[in-house]
C-alpha positions as CSV (number, residue, x, y, z in Angstrom):
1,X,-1.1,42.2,-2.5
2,X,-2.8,40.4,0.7
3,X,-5.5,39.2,-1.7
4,X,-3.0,37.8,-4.6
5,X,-0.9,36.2,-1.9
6,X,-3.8,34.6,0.1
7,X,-4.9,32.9,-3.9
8,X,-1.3,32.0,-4.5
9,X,-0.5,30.3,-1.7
10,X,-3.9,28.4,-1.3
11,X,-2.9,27.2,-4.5
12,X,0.5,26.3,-4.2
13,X,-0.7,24.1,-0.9
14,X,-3.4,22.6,-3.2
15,X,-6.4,23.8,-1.2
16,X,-9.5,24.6,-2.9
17,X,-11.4,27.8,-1.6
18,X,-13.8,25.7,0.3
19,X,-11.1,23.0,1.8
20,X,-9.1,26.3,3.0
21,X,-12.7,27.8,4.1
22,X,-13.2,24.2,6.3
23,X,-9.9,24.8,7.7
24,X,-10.3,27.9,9.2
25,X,-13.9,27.4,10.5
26,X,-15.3,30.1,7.7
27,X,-17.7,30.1,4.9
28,X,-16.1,29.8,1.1
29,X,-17.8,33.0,0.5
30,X,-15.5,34.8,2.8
31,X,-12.4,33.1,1.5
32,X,-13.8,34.1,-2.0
33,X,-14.3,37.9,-1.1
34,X,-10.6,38.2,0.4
35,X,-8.9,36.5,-2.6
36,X,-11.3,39.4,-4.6
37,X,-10.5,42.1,-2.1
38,X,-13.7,42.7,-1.2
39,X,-12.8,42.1,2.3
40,X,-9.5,41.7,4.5
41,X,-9.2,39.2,7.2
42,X,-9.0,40.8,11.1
43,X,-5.7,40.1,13.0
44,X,-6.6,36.6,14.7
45,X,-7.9,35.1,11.1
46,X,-4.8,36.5,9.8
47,X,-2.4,34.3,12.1
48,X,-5.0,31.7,11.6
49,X,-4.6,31.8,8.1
50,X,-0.4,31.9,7.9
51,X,-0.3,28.7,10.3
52,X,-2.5,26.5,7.8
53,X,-0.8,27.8,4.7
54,X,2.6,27.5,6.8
55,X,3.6,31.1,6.1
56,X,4.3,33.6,7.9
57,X,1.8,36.5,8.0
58,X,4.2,39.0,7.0
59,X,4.2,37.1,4.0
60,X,1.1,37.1,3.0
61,X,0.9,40.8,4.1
62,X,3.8,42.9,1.8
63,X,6.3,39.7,0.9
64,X,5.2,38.5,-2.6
65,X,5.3,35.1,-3.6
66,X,7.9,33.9,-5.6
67,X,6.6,31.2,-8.2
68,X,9.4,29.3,-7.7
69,X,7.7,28.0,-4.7
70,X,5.5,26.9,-6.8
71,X,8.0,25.2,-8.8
72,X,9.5,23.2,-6.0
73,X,6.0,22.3,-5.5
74,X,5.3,21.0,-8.9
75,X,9.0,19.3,-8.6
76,X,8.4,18.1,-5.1
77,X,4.8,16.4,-6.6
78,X,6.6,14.7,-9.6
79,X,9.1,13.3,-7.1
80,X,6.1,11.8,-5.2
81,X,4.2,10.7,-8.5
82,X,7.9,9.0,-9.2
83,X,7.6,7.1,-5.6
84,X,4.3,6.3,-6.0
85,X,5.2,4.5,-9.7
86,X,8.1,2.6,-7.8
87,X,6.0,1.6,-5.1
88,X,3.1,0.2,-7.4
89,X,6.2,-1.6,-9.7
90,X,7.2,-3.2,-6.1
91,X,3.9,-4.4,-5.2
92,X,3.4,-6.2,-8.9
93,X,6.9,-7.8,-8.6
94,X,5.9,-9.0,-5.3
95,X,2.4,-10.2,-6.3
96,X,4.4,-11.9,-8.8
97,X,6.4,-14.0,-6.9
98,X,3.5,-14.3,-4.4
99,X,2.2,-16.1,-7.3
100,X,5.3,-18.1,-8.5
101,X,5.4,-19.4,-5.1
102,X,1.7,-20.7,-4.6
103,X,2.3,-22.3,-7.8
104,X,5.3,-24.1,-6.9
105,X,3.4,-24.9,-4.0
106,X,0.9,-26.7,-6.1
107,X,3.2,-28.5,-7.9
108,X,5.2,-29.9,-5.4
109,X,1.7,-31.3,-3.1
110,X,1.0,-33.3,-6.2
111,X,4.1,-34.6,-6.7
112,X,4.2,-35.7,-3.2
113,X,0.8,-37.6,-3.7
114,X,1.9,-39.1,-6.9
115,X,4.7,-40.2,-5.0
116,X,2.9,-41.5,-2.0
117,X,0.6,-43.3,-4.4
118,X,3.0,-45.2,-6.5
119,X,5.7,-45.8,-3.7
120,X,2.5,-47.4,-1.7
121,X,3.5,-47.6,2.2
122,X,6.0,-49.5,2.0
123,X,6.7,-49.2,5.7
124,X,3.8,-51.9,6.1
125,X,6.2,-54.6,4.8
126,X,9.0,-53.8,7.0
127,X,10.4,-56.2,9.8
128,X,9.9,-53.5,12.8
129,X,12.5,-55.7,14.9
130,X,15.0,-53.2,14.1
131,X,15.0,-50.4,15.6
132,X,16.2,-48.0,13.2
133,X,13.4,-49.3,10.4
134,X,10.5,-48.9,13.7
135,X,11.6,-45.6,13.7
136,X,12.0,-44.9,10.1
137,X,8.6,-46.3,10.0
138,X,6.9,-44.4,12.4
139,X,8.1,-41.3,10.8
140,X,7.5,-42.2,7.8
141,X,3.1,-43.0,8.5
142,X,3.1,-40.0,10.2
143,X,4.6,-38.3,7.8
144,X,2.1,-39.8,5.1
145,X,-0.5,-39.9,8.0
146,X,-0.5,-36.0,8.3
147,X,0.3,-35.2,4.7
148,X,-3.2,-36.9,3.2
149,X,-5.0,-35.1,5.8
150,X,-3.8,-31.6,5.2
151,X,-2.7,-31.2,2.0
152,X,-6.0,-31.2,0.4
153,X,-6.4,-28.0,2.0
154,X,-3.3,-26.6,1.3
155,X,-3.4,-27.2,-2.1
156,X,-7.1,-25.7,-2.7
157,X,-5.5,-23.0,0.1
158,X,-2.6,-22.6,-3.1
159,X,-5.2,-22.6,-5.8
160,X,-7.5,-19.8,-4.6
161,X,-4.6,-18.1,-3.5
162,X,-2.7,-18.6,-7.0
163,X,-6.3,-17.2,-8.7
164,X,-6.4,-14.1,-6.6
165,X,-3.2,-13.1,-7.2
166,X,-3.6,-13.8,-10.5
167,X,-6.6,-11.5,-10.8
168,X,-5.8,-8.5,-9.0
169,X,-2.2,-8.2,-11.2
170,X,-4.4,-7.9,-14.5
């Protein structure tokens, strides 16, 4: 009974003889001969061994064990493998619009530039008398100013990031 409740249970937890062995600071040989009857564990490895199945030693002493347990077990690990699905759908759809994003990213940088190269600067031309067109012109060079400078590196930035995203989703 001890010796077909010690296997059961190791199973149902999904320890191998050797991971259950590690566990309880014992050889696999030793877990081997118990689940054989060959030998029995002594009190102490007894309460040792209840705690990491998490059972209680008059279970594994005189209570069989249902295999329903291991049923809930089997349910309880489709239930994860269900999770796990919905969590790798999540991080596709999100590496997706990671994607979509850098993309529009892209797009938009050289739209700007083939903006800013057929508009010109035509803040150059302006009569900076008035206030409001000083200011409008200021703003509008250190808009340009700032944009030639760092979009080159967004846009590669966008482009790497568009082919890594790209790559790991295949």
């Amino acid at each position: 009974m001890l010796s077909e409740n010690i296997k059961t249970m190791r199973k149902a937890k999904g320890l191998s003889q050797q991971e259950l062995a590690i566990r309880l600071n014992v050889v696999r040989q030793t877990i081997s001969k118990w689940e054989q009857e060959l030998s029995v564990p002594d009190a102490d490895m007894l309460i040792m061994l209840a705690e990491v199945l998490d059972t209680s030693v008059s279970t594994l002493l005189g209570e069989e064990v249902i295999e329903s347990e291991a049923d809930e077990i089997k349910a309880m690990a489709e239930k994860l493998e269900l999770i796990n699905w919905q969590l790798a759908q999540r991080k596709i759809r999100t590496r997706k619009i990671v994607q979509g994003l850098l993309f529009f990213l892209c797009l938009l940088i050289m739209m700007i530039f083939a903006i800013i190269s057929l508009v010109g600067s035509p803040y150059l031309g302006w009569d900076y008398h008035d206030p409001e067109k000083a200011v409008l012109g200021v703003f509008w060079h250190a808009f340009e100013w700032l944009f030639i400078r760092l979009a080159p590196f967004v846009l590669i930035g966008a482009v790497i990031g568009f082919f890594l995203a790209r790559k790991k989703s295949m």
